[in-house]
C-alpha positions in Angstrom: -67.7 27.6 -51.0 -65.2 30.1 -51.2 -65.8 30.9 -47.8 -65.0 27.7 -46.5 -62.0 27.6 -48.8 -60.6 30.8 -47.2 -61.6 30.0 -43.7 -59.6 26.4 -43.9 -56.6 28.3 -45.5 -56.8 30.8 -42.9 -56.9 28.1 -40.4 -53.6 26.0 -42.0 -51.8 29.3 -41.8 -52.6 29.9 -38.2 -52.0 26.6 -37.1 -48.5 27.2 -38.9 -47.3 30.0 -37.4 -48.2 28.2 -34.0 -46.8 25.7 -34.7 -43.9 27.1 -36.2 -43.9 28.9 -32.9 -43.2 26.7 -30.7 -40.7 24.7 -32.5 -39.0 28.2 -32.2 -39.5 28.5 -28.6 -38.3 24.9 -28.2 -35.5 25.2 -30.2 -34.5 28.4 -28.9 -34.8 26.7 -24.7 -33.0 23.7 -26.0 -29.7 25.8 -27.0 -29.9 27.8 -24.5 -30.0 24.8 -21.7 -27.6 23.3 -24.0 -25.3 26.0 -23.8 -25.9 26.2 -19.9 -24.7 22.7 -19.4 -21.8 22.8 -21.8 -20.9 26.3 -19.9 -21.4 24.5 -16.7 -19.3 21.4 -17.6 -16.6 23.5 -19.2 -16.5 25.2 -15.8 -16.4 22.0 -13.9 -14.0 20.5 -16.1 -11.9 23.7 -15.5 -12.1 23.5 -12.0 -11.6 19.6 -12.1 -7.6 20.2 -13.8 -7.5 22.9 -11.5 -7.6 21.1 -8.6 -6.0 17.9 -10.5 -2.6 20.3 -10.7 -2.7 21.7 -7.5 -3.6 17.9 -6.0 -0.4 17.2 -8.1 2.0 20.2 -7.1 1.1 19.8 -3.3 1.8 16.0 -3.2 5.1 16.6 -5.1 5.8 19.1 -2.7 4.8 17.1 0.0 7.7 14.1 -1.3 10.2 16.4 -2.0 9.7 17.8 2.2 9.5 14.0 3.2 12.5 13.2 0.8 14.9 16.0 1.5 13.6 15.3 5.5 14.7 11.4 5.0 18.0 12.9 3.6 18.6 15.3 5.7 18.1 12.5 8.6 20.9 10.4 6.9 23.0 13.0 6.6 22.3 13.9 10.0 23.7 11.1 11.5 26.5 10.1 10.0 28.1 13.0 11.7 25.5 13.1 14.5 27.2 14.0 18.1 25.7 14.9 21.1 27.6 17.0 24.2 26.9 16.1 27.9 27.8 19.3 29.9 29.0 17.8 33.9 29.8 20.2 36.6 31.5 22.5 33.5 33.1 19.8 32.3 32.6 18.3 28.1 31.4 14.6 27.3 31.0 14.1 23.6 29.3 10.8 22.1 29.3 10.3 18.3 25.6 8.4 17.8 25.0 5.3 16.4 22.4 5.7 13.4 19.5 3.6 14.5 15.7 4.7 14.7 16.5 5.3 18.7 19.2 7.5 18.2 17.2 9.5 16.1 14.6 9.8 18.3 16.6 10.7 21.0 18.3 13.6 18.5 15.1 14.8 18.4 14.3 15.1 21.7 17.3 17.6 22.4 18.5 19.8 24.4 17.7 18.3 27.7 18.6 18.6 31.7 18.7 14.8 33.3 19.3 14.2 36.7 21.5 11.3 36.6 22.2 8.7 39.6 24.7 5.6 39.8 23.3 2.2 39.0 25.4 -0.8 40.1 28.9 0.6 40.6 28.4 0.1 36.5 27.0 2.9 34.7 25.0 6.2 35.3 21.3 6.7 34.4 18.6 9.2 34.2 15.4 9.0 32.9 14.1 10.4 29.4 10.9 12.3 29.5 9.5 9.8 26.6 10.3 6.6 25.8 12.4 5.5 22.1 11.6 3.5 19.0 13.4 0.2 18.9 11.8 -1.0 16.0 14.5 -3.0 14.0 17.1 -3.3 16.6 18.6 -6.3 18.0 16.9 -7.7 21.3 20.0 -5.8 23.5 23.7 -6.6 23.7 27.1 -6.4 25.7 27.7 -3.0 26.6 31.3 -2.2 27.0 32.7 1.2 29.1 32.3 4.3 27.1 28.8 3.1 25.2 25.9 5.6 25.7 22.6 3.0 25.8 19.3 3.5 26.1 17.0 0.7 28.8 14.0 0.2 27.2 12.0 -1.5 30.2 12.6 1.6 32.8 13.2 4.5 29.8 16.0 5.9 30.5 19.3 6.4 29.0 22.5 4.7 30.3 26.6 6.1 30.5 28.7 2.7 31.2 31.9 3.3 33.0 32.5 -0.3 33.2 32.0 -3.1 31.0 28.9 -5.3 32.1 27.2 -8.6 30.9 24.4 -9.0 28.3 21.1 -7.3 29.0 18.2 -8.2 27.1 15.9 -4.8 25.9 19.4 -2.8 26.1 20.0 -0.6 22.8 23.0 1.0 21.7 22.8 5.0 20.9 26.6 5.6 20.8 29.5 5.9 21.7 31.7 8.5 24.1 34.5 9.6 22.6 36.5 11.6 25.4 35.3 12.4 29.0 34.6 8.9 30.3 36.3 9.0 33.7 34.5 12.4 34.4 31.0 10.8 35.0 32.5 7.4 36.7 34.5 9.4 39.3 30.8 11.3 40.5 29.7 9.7 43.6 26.7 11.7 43.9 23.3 12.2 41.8 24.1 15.5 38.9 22.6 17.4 36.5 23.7 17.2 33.0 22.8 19.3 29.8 22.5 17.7 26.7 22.7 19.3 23.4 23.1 18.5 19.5 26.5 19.3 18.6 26.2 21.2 14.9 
């Protein structure tokens, strides 16, 4: 009797420490995995604000570029004037502010070969054609007006006043040197460059 006493006291112990065991051993794996994943999501979560601020600082640095750009195009053209260098001699035109004067700022400096057209104005062609989103479907041009032709893309020097064209947009204006490119009988080369 005591035998089988001993033998099933023996046999709760046993089963105790095994079992006692692997609760351990379980317990033990579950912290550990639990300390794996918090590790891993503290990393993530790290990484995730890392990237969140420099997301942040790169598109406030991208509006402040666009901003200041958008500025610096306003300021730009309120005093934007161009110079058309003929045969040695000056032309200067003050720019209109308008999406195709812009456009054609951009586009500086240039060489144009320019011809007569219609005993009116002088033209040359522009290597690219303009914006004319927002602008008026053409108007009067009047002697001294530096135009641009959307239909054929090129630019236009009136030295005479001529009627209403339709697709005809306004760059600017010529504010001394007129006469020089009306009294050219012959095609010319011109320079034109941003005057700072």
């Amino acid at each position: 009797m005591k035998k089988v006493t001993l033998s099933i006291i023996l046999l709760i112990i046993i089963v105790g420490i095994i079992a006692g065991s692997i609760y351990y051993f379980n317990f033990k794996n579950t912290a550990e995995d639990n300390n794996s994943l918090n590790q891993e999501t503290l990393e993530n979560d790290t990484n995730n604000t890392a990237e969140s601020i420099t997301n942040d600082n790169n598109d406030t640095n991208i509006n402040e570029i666009q901003n200041s750009q958008s500025e610096g195009e306003k300021v730009d053209m309120e005093n934007a004037r161009i110079k058309l260098t003929v045969n040695g001699n000056e032309v200067f035109v003050k720019l209109d502010d308008n999406v195709a004067s812009r456009e054609f700022l951009n586009m500086l400096p240039l060489t144009l070969t320019f011809e007569d057209f219609n005993n009116t104005e002088k033209i040359a062609t522009l290597p690219s054609e303009l914006s004319t989103e927002g602008l008026p479907s053409g108007y009067t041009p009047e002697v001294g007006d530096f135009s641009y032709y959307a239909p054929w893309g090129n630019i236009s020097v009136f030295y005479k006043d001529f009627r209403y064209s339709s697709s005809l947009y306004k760059l600017g204006t010529i504010e001394s040197g007129t006469e020089i490119l009306g009294n050219i009988d012959c095609d010319f080369e011109v320079t034109i460059e941003r005057v700072d």
